[in-house]
KOLROFI-664746 format. One record per atom (N, C-alpha, C, O): z, y, x; residue number from 0; atom name; residue in three letters. Coordinates in steps of 0.001 Angstrom, whole numbers. Layout:
N
@up Z&north Y&east X&num NUM&atomo CA&residuo ALA
...
//
This chain:
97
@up 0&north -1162&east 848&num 0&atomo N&residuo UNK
@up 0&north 0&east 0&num 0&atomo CA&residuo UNK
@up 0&north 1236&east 901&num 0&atomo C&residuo UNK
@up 744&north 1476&east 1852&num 0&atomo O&residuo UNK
@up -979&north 1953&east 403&num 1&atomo N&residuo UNK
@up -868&north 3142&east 1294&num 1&atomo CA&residuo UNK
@up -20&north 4084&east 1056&num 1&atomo C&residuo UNK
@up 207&north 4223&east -146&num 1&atomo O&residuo UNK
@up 843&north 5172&east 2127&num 2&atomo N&residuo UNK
@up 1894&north 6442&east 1792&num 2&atomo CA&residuo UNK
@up 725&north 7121&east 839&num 2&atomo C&residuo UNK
@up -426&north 6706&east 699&num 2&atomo O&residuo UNK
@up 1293&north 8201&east 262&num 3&atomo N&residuo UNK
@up 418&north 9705&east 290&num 3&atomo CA&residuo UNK
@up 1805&north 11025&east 881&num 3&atomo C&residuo UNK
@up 2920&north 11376&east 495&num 3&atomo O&residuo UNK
@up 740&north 11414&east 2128&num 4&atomo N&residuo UNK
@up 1633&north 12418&east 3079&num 4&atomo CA&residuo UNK
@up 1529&north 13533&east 2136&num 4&atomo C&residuo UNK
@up 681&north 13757&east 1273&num 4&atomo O&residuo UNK
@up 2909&north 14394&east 2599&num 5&atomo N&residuo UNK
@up 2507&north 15819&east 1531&num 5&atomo CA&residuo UNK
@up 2492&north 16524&east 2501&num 5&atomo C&residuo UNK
@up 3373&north 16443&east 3357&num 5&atomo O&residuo UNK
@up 1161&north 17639&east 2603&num 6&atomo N&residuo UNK
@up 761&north 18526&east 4001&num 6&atomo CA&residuo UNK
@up 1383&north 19816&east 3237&num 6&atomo C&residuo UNK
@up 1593&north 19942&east 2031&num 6&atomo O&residuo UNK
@up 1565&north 20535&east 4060&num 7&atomo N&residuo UNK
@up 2204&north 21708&east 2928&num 7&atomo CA&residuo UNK
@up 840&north 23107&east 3137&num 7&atomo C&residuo UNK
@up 1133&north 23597&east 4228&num 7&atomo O&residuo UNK
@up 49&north 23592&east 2792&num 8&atomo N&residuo UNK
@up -840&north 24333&east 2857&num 8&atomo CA&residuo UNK
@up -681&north 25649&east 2040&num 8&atomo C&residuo UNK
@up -208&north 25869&east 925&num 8&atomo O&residuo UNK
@up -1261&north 26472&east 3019&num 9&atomo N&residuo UNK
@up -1083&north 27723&east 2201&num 9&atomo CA&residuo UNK
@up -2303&north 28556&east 1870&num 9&atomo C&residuo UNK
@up -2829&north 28761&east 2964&num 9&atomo O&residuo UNK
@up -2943&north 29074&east 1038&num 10&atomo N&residuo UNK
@up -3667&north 29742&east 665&num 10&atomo CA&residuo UNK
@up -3670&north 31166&east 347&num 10&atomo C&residuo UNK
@up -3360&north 31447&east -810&num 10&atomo O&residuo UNK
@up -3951&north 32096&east 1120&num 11&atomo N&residuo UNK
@up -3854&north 33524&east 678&num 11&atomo CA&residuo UNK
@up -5099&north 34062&east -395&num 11&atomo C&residuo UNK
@up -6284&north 33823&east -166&num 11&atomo O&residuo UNK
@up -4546&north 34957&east -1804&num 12&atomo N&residuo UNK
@up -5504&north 35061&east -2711&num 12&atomo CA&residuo UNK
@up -4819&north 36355&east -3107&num 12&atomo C&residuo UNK
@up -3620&north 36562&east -2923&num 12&atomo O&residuo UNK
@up -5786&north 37336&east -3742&num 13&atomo N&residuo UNK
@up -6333&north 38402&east -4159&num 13&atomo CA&residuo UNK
@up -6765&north 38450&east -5384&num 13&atomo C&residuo UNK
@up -7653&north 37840&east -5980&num 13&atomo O&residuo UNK
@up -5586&north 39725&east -5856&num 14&atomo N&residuo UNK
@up -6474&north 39647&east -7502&num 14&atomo CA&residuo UNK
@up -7849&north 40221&east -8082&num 14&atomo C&residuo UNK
@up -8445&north 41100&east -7459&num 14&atomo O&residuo UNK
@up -8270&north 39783&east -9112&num 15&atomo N&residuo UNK
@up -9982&north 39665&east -8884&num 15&atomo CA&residuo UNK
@up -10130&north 40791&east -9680&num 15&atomo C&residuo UNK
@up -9426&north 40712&east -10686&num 15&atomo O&residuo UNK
@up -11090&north 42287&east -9572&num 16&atomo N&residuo UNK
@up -11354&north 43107&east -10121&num 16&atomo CA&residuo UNK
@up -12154&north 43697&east -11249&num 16&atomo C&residuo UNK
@up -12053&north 44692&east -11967&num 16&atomo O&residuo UNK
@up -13246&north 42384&east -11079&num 17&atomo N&residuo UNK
@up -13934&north 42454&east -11595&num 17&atomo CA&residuo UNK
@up -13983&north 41074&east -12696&num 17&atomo C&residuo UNK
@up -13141&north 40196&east -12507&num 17&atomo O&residuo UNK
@up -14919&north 40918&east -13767&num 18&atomo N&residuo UNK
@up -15411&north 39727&east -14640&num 18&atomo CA&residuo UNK
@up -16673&north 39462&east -15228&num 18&atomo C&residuo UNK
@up -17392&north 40400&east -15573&num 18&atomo O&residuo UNK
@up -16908&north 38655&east -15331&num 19&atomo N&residuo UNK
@up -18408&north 38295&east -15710&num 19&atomo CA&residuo UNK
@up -18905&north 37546&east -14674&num 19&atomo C&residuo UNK
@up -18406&north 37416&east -13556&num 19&atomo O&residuo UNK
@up -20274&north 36886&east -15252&num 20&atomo N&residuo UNK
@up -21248&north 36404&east -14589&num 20&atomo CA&residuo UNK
@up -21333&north 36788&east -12950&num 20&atomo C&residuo UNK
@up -20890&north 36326&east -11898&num 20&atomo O&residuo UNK
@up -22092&north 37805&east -13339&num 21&atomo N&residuo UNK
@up -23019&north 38709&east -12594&num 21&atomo CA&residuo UNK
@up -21596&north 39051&east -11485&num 21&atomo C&residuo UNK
@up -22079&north 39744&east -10590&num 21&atomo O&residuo UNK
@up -20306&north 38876&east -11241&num 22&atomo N&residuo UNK
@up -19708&north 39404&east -10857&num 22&atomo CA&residuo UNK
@up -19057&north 37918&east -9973&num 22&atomo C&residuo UNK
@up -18915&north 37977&east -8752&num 22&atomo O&residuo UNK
@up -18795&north 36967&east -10551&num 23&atomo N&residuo UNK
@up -18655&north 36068&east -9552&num 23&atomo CA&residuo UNK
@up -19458&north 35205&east -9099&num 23&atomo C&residuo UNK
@up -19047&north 34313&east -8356&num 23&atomo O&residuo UNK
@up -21059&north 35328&east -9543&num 24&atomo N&residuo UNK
@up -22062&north 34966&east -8374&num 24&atomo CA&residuo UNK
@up -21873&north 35735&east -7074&num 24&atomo C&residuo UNK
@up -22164&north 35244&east -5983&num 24&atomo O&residuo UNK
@up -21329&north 37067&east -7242&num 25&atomo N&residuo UNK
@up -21260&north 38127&east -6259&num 25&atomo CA&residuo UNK
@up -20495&north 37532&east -5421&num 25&atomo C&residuo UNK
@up -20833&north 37180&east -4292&num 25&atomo O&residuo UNK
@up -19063&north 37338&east -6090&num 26&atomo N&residuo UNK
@up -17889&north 36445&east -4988&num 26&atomo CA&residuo UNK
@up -18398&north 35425&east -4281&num 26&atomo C&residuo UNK
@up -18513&north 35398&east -3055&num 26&atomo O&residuo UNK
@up -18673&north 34670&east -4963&num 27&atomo N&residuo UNK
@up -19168&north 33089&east -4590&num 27&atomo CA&residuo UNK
@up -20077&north 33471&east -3214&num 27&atomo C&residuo UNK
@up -19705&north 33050&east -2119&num 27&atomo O&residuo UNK
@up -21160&north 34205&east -3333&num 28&atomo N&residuo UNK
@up -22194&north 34325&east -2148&num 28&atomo CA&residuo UNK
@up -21495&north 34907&east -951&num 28&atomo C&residuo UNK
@up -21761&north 34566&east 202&num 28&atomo O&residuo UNK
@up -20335&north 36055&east -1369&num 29&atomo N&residuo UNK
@up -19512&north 36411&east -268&num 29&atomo CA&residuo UNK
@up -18499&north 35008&east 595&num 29&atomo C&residuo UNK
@up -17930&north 35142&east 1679&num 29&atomo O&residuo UNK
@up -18511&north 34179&east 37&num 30&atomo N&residuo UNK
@up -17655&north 32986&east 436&num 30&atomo CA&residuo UNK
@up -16257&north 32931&east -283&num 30&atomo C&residuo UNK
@up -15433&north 32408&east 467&num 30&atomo O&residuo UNK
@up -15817&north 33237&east -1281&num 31&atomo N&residuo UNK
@up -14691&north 33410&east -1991&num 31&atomo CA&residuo UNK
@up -15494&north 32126&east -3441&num 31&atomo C&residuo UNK
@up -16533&north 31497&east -3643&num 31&atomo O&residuo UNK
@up -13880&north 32428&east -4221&num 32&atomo N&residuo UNK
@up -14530&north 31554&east -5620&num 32&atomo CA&residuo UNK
@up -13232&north 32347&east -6564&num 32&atomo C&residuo UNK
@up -12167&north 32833&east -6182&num 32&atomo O&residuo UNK
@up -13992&north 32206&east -8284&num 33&atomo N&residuo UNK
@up -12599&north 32936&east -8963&num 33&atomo CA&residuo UNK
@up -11556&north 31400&east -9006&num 33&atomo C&residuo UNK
@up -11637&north 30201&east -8739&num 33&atomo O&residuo UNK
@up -10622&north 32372&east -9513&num 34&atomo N&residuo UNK
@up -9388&north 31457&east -9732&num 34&atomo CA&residuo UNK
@up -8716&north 31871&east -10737&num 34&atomo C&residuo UNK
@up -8627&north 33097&east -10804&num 34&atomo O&residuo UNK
@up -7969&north 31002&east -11925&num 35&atomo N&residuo UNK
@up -7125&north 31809&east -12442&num 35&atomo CA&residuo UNK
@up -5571&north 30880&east -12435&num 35&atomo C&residuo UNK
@up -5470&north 29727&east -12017&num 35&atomo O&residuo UNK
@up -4626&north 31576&east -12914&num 36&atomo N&residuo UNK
@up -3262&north 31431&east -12340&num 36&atomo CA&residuo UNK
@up -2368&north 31251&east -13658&num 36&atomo C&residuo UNK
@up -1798&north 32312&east -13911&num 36&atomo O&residuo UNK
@up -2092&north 30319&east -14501&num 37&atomo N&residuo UNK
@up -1754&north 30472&east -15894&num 37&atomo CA&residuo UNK
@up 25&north 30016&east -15815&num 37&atomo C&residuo UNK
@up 539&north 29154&east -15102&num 37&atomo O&residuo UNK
@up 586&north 30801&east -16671&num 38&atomo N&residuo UNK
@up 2003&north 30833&east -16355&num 38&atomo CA&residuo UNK
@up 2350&north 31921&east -17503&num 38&atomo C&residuo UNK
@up 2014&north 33080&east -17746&num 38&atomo O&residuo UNK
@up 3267&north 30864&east -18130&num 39&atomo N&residuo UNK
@up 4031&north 31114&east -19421&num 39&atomo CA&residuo UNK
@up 2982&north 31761&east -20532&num 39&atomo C&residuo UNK
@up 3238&north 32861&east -21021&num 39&atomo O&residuo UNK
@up 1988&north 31150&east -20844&num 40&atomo N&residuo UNK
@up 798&north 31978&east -21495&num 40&atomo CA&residuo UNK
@up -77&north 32905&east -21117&num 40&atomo C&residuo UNK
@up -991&north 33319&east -21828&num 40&atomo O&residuo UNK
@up 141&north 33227&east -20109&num 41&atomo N&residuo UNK
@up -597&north 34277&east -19554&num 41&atomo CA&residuo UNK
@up -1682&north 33890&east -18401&num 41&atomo C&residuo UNK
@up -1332&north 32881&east -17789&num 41&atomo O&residuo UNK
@up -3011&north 34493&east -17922&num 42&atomo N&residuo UNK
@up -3489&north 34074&east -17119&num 42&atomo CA&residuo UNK
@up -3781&north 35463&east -16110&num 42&atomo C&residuo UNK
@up -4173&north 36559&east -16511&num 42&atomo O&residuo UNK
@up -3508&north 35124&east -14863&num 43&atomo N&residuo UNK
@up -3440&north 36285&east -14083&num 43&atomo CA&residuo UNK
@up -4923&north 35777&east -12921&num 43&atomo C&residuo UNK
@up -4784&north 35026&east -11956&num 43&atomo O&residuo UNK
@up -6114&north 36352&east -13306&num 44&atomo N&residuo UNK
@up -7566&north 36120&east -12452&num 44&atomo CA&residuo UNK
@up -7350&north 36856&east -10904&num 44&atomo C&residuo UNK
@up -6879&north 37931&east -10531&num 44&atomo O&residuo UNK
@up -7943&north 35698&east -10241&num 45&atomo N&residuo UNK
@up -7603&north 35787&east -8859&num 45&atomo CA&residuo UNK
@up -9113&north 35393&east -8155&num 45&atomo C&residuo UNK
@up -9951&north 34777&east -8814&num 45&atomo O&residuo UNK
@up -9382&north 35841&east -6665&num 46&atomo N&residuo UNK
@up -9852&north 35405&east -5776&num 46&atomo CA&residuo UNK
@up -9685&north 34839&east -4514&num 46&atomo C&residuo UNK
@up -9099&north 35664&east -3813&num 46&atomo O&residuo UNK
@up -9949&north 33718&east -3838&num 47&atomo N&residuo UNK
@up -9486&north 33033&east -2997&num 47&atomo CA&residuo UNK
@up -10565&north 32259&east -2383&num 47&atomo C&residuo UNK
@up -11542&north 31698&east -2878&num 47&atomo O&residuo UNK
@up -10070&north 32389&east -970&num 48&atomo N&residuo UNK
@up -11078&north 31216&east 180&num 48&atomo CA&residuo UNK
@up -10619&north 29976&east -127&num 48&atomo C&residuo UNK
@up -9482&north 29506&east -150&num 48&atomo O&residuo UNK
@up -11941&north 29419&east -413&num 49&atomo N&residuo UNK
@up -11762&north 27787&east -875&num 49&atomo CA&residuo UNK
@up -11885&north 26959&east 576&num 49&atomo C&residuo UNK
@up -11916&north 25731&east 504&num 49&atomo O&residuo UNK
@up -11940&north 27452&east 1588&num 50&atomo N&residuo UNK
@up -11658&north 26203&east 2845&num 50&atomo CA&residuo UNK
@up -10825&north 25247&east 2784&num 50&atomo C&residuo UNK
@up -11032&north 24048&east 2971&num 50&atomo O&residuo UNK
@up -9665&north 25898&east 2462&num 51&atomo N&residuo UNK
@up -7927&north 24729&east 2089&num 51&atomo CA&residuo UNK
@up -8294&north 24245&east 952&num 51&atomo C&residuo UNK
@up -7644&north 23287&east 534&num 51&atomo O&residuo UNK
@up -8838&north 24494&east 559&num 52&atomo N&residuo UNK
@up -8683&north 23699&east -1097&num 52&atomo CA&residuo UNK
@up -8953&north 22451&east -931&num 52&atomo C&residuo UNK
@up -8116&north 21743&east -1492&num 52&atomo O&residuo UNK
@up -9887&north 21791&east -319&num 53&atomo N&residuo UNK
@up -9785&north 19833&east -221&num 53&atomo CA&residuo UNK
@up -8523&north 19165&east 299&num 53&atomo C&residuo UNK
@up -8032&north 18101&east -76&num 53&atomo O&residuo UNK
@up -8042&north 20113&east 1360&num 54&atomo N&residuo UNK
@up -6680&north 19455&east 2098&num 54&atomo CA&residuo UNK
@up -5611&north 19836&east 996&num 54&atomo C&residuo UNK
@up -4490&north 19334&east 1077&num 54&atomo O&residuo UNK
@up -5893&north 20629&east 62&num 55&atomo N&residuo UNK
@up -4795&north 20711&east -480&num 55&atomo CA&residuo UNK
@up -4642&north 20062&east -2023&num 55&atomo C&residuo UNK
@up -3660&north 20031&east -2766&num 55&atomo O&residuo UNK
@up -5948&north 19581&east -2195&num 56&atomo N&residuo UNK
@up -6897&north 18466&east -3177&num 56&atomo CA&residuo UNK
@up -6085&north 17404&east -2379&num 56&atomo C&residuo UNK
@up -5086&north 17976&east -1944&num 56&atomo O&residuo UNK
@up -6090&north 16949&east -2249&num 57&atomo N&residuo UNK
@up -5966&north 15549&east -1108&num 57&atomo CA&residuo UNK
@up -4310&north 15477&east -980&num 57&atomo C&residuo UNK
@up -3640&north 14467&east -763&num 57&atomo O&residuo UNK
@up -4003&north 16373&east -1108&num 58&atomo N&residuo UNK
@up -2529&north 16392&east -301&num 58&atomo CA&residuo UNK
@up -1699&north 15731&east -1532&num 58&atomo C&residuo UNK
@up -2092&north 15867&east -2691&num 58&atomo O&residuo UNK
@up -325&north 14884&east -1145&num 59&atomo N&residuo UNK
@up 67&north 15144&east -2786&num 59&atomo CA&residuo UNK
@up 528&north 15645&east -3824&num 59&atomo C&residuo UNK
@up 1513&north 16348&east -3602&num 59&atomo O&residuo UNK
@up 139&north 15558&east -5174&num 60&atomo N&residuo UNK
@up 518&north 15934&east -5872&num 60&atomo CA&residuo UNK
@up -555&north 17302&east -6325&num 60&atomo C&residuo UNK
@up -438&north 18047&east -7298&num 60&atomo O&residuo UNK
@up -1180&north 17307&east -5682&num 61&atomo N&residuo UNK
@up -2365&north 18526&east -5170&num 61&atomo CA&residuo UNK
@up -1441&north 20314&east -5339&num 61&atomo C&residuo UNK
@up -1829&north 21296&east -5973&num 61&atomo O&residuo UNK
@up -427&north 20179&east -4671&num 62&atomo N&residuo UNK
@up 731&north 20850&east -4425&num 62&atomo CA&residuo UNK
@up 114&north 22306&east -3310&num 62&atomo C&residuo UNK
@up -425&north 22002&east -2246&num 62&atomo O&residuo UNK
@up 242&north 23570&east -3634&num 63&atomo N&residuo UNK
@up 448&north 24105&east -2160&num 63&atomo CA&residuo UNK
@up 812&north 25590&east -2477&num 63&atomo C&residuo UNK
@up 1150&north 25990&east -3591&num 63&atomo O&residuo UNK
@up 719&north 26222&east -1549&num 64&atomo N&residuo UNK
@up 1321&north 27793&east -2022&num 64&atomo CA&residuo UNK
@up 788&north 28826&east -1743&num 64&atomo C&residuo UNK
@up 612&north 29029&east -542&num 64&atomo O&residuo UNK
@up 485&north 29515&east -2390&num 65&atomo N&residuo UNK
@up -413&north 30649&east -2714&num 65&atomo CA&residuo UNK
@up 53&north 32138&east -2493&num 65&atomo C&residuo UNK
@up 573&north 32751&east -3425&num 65&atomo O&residuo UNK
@up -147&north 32758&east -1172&num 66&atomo N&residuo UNK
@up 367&north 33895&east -1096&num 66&atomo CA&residuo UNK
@up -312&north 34864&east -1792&num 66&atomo C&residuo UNK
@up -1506&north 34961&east -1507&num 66&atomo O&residuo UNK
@up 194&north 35727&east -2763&num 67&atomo N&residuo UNK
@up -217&north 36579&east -3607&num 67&atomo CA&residuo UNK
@up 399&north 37787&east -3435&num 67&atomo C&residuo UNK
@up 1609&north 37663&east -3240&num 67&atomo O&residuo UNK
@up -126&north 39257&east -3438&num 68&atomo N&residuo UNK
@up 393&north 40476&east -2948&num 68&atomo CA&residuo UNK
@up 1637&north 39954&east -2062&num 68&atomo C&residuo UNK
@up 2735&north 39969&east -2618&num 68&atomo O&residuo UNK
@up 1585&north 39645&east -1168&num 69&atomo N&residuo UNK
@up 2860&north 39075&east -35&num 69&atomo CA&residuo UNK
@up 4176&north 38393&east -802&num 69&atomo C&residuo UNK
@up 5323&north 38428&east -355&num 69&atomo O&residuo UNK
@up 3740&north 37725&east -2133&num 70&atomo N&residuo UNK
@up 5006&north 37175&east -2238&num 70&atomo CA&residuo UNK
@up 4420&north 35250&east -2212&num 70&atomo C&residuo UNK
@up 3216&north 34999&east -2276&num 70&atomo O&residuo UNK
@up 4968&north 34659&east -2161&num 71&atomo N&residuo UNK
@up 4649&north 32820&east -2138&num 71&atomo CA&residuo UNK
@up 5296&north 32565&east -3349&num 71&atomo C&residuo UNK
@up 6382&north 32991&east -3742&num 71&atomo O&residuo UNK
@up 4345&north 31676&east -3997&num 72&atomo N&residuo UNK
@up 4252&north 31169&east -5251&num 72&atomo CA&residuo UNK
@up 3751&north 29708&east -4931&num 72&atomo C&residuo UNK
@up 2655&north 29402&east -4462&num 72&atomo O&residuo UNK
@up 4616&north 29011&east -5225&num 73&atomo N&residuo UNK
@up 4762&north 27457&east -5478&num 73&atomo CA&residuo UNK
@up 3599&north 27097&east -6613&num 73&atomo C&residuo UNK
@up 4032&north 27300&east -7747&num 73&atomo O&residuo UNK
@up 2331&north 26648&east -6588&num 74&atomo N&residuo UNK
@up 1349&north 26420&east -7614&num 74&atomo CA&residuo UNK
@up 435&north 25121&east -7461&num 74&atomo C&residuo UNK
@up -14&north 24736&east -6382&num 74&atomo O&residuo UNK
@up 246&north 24569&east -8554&num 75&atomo N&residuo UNK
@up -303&north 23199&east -8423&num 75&atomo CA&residuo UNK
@up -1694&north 23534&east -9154&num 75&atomo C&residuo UNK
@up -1947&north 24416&east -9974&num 75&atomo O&residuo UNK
@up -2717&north 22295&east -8450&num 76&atomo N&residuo UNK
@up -4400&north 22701&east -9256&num 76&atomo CA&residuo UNK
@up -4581&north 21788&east -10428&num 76&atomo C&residuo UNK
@up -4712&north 20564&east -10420&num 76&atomo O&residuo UNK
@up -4563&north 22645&east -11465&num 77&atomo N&residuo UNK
@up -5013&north 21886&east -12928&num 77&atomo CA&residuo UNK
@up -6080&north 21601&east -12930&num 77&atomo C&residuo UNK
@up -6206&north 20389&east -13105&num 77&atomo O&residuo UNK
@up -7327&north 22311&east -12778&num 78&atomo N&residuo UNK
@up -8525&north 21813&east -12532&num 78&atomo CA&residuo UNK
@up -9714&north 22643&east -11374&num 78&atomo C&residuo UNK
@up -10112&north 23806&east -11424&num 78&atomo O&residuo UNK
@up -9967&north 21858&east -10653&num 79&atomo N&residuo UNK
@up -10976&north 21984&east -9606&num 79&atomo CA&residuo UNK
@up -12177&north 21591&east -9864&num 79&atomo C&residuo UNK
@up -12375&north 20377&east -9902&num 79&atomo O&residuo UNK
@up -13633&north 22811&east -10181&num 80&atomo N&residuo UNK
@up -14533&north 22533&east -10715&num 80&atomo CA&residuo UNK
@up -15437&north 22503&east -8958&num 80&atomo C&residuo UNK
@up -15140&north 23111&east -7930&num 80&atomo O&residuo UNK
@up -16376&north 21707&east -9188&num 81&atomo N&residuo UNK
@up -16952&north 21185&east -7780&num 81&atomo CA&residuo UNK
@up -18487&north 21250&east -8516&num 81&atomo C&residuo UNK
@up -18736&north 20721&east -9599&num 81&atomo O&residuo UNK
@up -19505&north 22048&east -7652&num 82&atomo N&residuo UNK
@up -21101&north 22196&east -7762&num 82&atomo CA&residuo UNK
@up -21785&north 20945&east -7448&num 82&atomo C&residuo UNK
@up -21786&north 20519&east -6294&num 82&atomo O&residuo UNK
@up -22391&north 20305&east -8442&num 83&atomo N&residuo UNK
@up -22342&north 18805&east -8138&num 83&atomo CA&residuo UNK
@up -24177&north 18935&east -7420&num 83&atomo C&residuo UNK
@up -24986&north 18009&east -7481&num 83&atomo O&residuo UNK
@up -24373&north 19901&east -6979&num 84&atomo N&residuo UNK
@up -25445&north 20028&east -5506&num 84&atomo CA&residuo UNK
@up -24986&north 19849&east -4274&num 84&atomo C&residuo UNK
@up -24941&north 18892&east -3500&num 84&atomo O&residuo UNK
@up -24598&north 21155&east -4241&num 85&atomo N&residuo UNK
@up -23698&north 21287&east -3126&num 85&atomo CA&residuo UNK
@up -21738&north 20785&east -2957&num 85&atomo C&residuo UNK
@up -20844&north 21077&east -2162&num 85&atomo O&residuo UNK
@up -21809&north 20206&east -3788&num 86&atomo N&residuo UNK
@up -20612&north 19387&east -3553&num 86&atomo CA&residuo UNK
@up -19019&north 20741&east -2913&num 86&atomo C&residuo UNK
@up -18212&north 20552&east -2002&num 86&atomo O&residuo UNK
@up -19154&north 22047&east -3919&num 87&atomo N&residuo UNK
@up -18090&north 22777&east -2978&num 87&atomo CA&residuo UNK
@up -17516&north 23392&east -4447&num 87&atomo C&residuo UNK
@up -18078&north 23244&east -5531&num 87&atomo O&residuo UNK
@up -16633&north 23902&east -4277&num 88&atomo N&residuo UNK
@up -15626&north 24551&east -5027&num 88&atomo CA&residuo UNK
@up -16181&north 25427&east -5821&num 88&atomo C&residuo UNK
@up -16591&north 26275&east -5028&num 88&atomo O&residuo UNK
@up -16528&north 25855&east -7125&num 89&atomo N&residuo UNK
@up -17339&north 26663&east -7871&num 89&atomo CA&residuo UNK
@up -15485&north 27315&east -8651&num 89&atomo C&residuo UNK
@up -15422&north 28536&east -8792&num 89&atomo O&residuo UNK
@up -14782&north 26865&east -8880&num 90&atomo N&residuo UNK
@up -13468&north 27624&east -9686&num 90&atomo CA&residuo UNK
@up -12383&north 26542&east -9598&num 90&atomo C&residuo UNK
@up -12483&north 25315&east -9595&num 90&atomo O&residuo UNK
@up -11114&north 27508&east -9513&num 91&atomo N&residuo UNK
@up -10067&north 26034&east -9893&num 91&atomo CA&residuo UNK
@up -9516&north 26869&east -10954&num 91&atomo C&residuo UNK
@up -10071&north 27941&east -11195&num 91&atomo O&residuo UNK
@up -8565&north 26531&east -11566&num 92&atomo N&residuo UNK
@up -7223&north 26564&east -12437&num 92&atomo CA&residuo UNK
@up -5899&north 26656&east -11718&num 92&atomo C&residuo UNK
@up -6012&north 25725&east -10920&num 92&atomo O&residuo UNK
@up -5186&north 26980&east -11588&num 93&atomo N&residuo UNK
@up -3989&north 27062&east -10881&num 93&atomo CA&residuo UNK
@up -2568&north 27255&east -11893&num 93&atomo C&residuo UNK
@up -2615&north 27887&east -12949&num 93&atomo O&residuo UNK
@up -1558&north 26722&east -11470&num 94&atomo N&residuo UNK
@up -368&north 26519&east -12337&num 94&atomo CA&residuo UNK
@up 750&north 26704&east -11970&num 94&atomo C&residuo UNK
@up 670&north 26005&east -10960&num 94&atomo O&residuo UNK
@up 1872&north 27119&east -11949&num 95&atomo N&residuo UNK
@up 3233&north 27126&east -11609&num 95&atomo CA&residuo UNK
@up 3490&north 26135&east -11457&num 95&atomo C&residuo UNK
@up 3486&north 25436&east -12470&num 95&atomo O&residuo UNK
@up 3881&north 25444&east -10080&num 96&atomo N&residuo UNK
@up 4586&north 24056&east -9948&num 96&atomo CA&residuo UNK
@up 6163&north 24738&east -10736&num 96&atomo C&residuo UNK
@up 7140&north 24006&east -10894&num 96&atomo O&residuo UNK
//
């Protein structure tokens, strides 16, 4: 039986200014992806470098922490949407562990 190690990863993200279409093709080509952040009903839209996101896919529990205006927030991925071309991160979901 195999372990599953828990890596602890951190992700720094930025809240997103803009919405629409036309606005996160923009992100996406810059190398970013949207994100949103849902907690107690509310959803707070974000932008973030998806590099960590497989190690932190992978890791368990798909667990990691998200520095937001300099504070760390404990957040788990509800759903990770993946470009089934290019096989990379098109949006996640994000949650309050």
């Amino acid at each position: 039986m195999s372990e599953v190690t828990t890596v602890n990863v951190t992700i720094e993200a930025a809240l997103r200014t803009g919405t629409g279409k036309s606005y996160t093709r923009k992100l996406r080509t810059s190398g970013k992806i949207p994100a949103v952040l849902l907690e107690n009903g509310k959803s707070t839209i974000l932008e973030l470098d998806p590099k960590l996101l497989p190690k932190a896919w992978k890791s368990g529990g798909r667990k990691f922490d998200l520095v937001l205006a300099g504070k760390t927030i404990a957040v788990k991925m509800q759903e990770l949407q993946i470009d089934p071309c290019k096989r990379t991160a098109i949006h996640v979901d994000l949650m309050k562990a």
